[in-house]
NURO-851860 format. One record per atom (N, C-alpha, C): residue in three letters; x, y, z; residue number from 1. Coordinates in steps of 0.001 Angstrom, whole numbers, plus 524288, in hexadecimal, padded with zeros to 5 digits. Layout:
BEGIN
[atom "ALA", [X, Y, Z], NUM]
...
This chain:
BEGIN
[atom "UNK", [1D063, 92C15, 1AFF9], 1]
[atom "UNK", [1CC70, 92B44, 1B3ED], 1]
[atom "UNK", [1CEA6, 927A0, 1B823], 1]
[atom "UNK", [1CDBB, 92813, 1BDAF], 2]
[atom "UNK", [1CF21, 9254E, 1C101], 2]
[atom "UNK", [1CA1D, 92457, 1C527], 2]
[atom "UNK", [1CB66, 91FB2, 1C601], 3]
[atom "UNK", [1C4CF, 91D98, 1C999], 3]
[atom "UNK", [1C7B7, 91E52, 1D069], 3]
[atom "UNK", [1C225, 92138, 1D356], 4]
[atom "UNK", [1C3C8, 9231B, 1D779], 4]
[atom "UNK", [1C00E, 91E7D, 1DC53], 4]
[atom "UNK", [1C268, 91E44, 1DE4C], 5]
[atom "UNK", [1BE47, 91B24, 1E3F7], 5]
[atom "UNK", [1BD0D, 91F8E, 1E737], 5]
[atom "UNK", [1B6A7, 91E1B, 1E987], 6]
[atom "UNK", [1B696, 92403, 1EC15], 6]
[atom "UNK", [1B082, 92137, 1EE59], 6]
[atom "UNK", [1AF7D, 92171, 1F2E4], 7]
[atom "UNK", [1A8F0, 921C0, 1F4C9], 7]
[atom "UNK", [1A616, 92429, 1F745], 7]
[atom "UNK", [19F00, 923E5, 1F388], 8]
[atom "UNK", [19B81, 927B0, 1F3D0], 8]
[atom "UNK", [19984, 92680, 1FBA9], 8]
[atom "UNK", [198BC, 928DA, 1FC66], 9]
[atom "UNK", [1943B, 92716, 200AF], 9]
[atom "UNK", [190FD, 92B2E, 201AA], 9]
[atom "UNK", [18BFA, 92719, 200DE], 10]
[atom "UNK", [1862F, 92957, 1FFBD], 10]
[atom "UNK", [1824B, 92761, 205B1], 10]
[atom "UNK", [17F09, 92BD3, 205E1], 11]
[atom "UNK", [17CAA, 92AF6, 20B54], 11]
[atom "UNK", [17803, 92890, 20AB8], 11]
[atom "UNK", [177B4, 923B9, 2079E], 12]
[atom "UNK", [1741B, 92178, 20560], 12]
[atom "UNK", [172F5, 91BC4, 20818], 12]
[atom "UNK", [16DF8, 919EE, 20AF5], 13]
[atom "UNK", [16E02, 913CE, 20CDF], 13]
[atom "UNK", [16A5F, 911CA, 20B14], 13]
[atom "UNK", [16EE1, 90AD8, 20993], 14]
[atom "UNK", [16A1C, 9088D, 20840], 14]
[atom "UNK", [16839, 90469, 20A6D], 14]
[atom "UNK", [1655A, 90005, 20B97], 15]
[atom "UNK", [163B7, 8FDEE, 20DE7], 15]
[atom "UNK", [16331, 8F80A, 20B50], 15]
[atom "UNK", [16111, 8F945, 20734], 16]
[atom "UNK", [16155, 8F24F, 2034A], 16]
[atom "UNK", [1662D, 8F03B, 1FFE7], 16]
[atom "UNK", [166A4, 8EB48, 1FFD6], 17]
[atom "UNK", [16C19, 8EB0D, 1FA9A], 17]
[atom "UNK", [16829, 8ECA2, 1F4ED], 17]
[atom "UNK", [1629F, 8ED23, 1F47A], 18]
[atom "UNK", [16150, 8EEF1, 1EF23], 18]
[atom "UNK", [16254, 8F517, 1EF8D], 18]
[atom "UNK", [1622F, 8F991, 1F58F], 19]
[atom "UNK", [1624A, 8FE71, 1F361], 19]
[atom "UNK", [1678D, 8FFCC, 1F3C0], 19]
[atom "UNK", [16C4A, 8FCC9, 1F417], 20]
[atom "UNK", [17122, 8FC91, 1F38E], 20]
[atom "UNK", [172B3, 8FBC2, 1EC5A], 20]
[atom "UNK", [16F81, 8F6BC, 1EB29], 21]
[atom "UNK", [170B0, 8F661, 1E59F], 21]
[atom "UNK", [16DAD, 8FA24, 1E331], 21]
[atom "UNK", [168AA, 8FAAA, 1E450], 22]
[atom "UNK", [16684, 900B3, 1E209], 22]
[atom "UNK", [16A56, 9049C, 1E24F], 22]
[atom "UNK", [16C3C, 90592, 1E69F], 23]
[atom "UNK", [16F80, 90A54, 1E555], 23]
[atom "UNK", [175B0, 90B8E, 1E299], 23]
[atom "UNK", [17753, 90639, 1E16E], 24]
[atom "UNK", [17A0C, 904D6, 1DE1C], 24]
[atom "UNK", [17985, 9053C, 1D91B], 24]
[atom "UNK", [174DF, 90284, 1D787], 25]
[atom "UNK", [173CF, 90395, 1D13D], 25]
[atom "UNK", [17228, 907D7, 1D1B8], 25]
[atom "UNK", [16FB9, 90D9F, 1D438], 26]
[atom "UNK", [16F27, 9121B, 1D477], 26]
[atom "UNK", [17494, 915E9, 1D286], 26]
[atom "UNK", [176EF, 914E1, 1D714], 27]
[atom "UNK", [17D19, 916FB, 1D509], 27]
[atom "UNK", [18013, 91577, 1D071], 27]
[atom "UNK", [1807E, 90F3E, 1CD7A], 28]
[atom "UNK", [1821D, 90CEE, 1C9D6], 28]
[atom "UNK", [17ED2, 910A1, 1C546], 28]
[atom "UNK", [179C6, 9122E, 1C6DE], 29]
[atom "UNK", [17707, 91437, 1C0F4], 29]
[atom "UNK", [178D0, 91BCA, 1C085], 29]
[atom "UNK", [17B84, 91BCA, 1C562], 30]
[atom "UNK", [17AE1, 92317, 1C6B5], 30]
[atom "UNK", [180C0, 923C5, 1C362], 30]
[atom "UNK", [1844B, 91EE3, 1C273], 31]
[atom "UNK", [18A95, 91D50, 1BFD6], 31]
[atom "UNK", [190E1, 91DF8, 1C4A9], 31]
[atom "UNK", [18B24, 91B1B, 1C9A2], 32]
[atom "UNK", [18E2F, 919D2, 1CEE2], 32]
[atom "UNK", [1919A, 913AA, 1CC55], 32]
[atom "UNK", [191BF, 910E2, 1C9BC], 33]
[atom "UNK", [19269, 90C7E, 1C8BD], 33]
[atom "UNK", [19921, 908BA, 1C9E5], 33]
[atom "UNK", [19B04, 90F23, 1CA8C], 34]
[atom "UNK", [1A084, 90C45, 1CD25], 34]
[atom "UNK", [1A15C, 90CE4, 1D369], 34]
[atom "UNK", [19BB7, 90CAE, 1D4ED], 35]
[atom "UNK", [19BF3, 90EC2, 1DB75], 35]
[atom "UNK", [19A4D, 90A71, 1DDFE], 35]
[atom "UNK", [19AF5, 907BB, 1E2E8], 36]
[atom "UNK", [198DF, 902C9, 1E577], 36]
[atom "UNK", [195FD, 9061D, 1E99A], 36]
[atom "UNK", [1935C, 90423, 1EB4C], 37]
[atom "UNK", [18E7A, 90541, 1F0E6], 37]
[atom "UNK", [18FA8, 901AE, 1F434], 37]
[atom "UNK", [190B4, 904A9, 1F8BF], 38]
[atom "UNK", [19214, 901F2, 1FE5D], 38]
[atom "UNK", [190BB, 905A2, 2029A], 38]
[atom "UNK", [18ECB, 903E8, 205AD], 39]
[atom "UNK", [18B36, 9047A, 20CF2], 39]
[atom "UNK", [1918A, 908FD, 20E90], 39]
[atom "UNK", [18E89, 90CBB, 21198], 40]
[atom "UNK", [192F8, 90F73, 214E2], 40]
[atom "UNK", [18FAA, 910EA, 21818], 40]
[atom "UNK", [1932B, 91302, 21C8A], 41]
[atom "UNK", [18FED, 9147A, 2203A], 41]
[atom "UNK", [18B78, 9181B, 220BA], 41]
[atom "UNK", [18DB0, 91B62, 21C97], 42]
[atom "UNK", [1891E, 920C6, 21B64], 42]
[atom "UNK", [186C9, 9202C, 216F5], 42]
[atom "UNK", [18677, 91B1C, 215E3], 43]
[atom "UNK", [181D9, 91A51, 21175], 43]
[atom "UNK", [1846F, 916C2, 20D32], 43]
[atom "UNK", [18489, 91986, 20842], 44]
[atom "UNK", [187BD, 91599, 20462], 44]
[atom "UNK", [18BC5, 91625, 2030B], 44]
[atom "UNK", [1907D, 914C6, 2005F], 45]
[atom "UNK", [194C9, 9170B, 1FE95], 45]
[atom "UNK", [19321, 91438, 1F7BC], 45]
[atom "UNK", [1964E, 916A0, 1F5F3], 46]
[atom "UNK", [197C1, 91534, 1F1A7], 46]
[atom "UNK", [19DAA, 9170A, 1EED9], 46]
[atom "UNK", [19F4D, 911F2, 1ED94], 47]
[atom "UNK", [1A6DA, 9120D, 1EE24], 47]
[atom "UNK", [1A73E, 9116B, 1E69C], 47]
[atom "UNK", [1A971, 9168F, 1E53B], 48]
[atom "UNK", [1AAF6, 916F0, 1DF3E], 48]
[atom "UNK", [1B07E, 91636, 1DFFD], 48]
[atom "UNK", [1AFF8, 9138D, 1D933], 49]
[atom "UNK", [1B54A, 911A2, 1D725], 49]
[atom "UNK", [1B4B6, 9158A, 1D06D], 49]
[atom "UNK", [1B72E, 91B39, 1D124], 50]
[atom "UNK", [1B31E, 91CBA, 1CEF2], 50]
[atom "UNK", [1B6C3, 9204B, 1CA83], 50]
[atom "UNK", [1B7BE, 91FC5, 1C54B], 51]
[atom "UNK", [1B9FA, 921C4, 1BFAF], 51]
[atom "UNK", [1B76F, 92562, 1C064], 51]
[atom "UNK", [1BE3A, 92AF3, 1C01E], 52]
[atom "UNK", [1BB05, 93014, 1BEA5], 52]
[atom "UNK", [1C03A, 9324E, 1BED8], 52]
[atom "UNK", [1C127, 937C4, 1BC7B], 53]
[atom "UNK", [1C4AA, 93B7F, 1B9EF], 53]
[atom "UNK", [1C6AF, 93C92, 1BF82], 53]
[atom "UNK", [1C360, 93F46, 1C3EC], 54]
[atom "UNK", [1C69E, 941F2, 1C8D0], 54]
[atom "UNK", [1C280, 93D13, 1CE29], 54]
[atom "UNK", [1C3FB, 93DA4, 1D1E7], 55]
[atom "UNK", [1C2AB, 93A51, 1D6A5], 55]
[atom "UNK", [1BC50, 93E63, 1D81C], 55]
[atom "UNK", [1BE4F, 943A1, 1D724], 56]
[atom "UNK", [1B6E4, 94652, 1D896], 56]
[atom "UNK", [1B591, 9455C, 1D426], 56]
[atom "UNK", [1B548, 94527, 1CF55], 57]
[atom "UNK", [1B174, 944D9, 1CA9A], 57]
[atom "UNK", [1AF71, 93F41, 1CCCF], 57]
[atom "UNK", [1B267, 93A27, 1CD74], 58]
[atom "UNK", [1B044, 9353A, 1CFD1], 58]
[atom "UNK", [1AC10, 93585, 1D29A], 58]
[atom "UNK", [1ADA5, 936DE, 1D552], 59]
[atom "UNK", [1A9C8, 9399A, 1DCA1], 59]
[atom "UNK", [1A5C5, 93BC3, 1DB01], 59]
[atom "UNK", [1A4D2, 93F6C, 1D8A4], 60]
[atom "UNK", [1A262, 94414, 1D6A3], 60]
[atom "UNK", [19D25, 93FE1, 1D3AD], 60]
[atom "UNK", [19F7A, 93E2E, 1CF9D], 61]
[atom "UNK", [19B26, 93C5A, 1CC6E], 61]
[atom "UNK", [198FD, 936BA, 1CF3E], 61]
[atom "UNK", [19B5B, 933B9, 1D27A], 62]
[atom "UNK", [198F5, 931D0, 1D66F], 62]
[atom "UNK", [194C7, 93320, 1D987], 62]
[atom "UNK", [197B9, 93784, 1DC56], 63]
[atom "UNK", [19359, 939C6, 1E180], 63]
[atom "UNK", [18BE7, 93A7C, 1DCFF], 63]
[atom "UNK", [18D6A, 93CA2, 1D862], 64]
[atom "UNK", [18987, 93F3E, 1D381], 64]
[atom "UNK", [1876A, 93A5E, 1D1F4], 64]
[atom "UNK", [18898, 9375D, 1D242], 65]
[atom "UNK", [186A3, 9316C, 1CF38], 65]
[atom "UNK", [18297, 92F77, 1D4B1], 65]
[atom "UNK", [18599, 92EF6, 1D9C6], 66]
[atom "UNK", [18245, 92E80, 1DDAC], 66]
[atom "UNK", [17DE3, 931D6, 1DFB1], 66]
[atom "UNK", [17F19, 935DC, 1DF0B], 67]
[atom "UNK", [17AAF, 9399E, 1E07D], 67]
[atom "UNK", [176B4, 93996, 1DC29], 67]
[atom "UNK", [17872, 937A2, 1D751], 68]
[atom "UNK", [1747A, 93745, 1D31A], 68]
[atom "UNK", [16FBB, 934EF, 1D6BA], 68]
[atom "UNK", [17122, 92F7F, 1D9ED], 69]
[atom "UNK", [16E26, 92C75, 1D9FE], 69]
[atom "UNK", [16B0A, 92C33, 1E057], 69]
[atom "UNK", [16BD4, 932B2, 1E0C6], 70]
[atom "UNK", [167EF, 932C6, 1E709], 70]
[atom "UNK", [16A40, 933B4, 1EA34], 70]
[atom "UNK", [16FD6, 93254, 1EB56], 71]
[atom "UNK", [1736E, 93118, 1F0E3], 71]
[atom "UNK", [176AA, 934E7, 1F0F4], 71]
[atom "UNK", [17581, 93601, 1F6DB], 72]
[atom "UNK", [177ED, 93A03, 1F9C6], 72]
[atom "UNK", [17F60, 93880, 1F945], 72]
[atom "UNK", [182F5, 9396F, 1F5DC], 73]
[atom "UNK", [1865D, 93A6B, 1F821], 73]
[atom "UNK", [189E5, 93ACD, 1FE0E], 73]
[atom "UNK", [18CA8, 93979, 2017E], 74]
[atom "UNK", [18DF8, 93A94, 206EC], 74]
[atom "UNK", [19268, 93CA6, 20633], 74]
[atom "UNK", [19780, 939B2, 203FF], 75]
[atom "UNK", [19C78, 93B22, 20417], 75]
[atom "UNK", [19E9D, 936D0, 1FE48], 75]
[atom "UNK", [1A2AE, 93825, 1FE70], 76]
[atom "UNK", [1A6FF, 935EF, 1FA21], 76]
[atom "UNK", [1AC43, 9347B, 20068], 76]
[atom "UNK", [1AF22, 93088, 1FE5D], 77]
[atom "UNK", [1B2AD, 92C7E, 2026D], 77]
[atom "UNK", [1B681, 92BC3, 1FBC8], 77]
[atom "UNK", [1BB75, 92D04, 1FD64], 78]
[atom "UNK", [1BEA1, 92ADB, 1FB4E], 78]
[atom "UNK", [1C336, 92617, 2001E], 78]
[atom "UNK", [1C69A, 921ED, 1FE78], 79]
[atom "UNK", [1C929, 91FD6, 200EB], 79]
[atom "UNK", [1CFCF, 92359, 1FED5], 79]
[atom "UNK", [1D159, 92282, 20451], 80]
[atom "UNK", [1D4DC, 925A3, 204E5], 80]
[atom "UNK", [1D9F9, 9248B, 20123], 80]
[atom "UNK", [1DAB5, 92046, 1FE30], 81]
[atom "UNK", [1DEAB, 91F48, 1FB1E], 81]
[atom "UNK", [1DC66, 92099, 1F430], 81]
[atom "UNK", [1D62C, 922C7, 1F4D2], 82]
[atom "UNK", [1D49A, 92757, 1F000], 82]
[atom "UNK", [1D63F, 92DA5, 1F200], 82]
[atom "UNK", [1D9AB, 92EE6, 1F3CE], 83]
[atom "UNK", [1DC0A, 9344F, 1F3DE], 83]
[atom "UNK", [1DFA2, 932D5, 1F526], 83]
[atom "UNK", [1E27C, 92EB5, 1F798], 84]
[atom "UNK", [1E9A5, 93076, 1F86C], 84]
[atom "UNK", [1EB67, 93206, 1F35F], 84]
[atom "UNK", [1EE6F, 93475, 1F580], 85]
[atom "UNK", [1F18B, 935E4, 1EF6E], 85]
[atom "UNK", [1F713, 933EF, 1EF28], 85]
């Protein structure tokens, strides 16, 4: 198994630091729990550090863990030194 870095961004806003931590322990209970929540321009991101067999199975059961919990999906962002080869 190898842990991949990779971030969600969701077209989701919030407005309080409680519906920020709400939506934290939301994702922590959906088994988002190796993901941090941070402000982007198009809403939220969320940046995994994330154990899994291939880099889409990671992604995959991510995007499924988040959408468990209501949120629209936008895109997946990898940093460019996660694909050099």
């Amino acid at each position: 198994m190898t842990e991949y870095r990779f971030r969600v961004v969701i077209s989701h806003q919030v407005m309080t630091d409680q519906e920020i931590l709400d939506l934290a322990d939301n994702l922590a209970a959906a088994g988002c729990d190796d993901g941090h929540v941070g402000g982007h321009d198009e809403g939220i991101e969320i940046v995994f550090d994330r154990v899994a067999e291939t880099r889409d199975e990671a992604m995959r059961s991510a995007v499924a863990q988040i959408e468990q919990c209501g949120l629209v999906v936008k895109r997946l962002e990898l940093d460019r030194a996660a694909i050099a080869v």
